[in-house]
N, C-alpha and C positions, 0 to 999 in steps of 0.2 A: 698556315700556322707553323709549320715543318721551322722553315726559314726567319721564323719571326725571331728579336731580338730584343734584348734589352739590356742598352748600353748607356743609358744617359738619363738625367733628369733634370729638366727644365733648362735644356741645353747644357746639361755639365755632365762630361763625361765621367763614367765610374774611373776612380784613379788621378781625378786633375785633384791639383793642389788648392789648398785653402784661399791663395792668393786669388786663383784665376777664378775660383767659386765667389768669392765676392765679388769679382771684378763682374758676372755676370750677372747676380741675382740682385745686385745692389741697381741697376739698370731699369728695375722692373718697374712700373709704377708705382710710387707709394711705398716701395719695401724699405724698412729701416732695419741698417745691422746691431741685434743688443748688444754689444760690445760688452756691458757688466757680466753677463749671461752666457757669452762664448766665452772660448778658450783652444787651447792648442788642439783637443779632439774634435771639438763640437762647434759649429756655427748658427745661433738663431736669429731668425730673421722674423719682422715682424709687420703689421699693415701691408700684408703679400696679396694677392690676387692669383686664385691657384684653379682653374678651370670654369673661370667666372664665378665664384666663390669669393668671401673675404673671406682668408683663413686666419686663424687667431695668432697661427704660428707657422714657418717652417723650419728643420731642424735639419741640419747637415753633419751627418757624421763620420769622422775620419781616424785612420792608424795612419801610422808615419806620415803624415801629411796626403795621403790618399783618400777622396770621395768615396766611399763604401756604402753609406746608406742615408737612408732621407726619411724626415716622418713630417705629415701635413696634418695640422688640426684643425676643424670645422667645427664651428657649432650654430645648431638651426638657430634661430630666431628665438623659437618654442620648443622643451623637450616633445611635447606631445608631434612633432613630424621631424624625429629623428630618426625611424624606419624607414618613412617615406624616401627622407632623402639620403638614405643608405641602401635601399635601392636605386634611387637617381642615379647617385655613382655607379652604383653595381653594372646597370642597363650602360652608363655612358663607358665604363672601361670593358665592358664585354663586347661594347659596336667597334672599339675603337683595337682592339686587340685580338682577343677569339671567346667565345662561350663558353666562363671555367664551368668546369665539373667541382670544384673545390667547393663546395659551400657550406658552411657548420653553423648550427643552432645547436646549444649546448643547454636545457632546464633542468635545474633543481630542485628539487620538492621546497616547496609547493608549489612552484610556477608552471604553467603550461602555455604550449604554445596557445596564442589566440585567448588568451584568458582576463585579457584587456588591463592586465599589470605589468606588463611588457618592460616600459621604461625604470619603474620601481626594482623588478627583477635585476635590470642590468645595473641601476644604480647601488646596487648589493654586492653586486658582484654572483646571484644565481642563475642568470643567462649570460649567456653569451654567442655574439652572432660575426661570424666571420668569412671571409671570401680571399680566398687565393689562384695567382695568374705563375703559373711557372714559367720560364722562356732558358733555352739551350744554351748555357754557355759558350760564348763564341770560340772562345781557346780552349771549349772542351771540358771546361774543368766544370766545379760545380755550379747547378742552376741557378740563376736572376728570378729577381722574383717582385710581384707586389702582392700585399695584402692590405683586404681594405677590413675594419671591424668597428665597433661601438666601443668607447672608453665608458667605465664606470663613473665618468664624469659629464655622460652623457655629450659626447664629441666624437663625430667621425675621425678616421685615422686610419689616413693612406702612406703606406709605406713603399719603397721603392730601395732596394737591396742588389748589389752584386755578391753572387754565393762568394766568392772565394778571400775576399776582402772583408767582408762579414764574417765568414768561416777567421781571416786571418785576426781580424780583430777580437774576436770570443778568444783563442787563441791564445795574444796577448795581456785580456782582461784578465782571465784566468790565472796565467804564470805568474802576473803582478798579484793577485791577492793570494796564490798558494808562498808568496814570499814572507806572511803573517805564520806560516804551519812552523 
């Protein structure tokens, strides 16, 4: 695990340009680019095929033209085995990576775990269940990371992040909206 890395998603390294990001994920079977939907930060792709999943969505997102981060949306069939397979993932990126210790269930009264309103909780927004993989920065700098969790939309949501490009993009968000102060 020491050694473990995380440099890329779905063959696109943290850092390539928007260009080469289409030029790859537009390859994939069935993936269409929204074009109405992107734009200079953001690329969405859609009819994607994302661990033998149809994902509803995947989302590409960039500062100055740099890949920094990615978010994948899933949704079951049925809310009622949105657990299930939010542990399927869990079980398939913990074989394929290391066994997080990260793991958060978060209730709010009145939910509890096991109380068999699970989905309704989350659809509220009073649970919340989430799982994170930290990986070492290879230049050192700040950690890579994926986190996987439940949307309030009742949709898995795998994310895939370079800290420092992530870190540089909040960075930018930020100094553009303190320019309203």
């Amino acid at each position: 695990m020491k050694d473990l890395r995380l440099n890329s998603f779905l063959g696109i390294d943290f850092g390539s340009s928007q260009e080469i990001a289409k030029e790859i994920l537009i390859t994939r079977k069935g993936a269409s680019l929204d074009e109405e939907n992107s734009s200079d930060t953001a690329l969405l792709f859609e009819d994607i095929k994302f661990a033998g999943r149809d994902a509803i969505s995947v989302i590409l997102l960039f500062v100055d033209d740099k890949f920094a981060k990615s978010a994948v949306y899933i949704e079951p069939k049925l809310d009622a085995y949105i657990l299930n397979m939010y542990l399927e993932i869990k079980n398939e990126l913990n074989s394929k990576y290391f066994v997080t210790q990260d793991d958060f269930e978060n209730y709010e009264e009145p939910y509890e775990k096991d109380d068999g309103h699970t989905e309704t909780g989350i659809s509220i927004g009073k649970i919340s269940i989430s799982s994170f993989w930290s990986f070492p920065d290879s230049n050192g700098g700040l950690d890579d990371f994926i986190a996987l969790s439940i949307s309030d939309e009742l949709e898995i949501v795998i994310n895939y992040e370079d800290g420092d490009l992530a870190d540089e993009m909040s960075n930018k968000i930020n100094e553009e909206n303190s320019l309203d102060y």
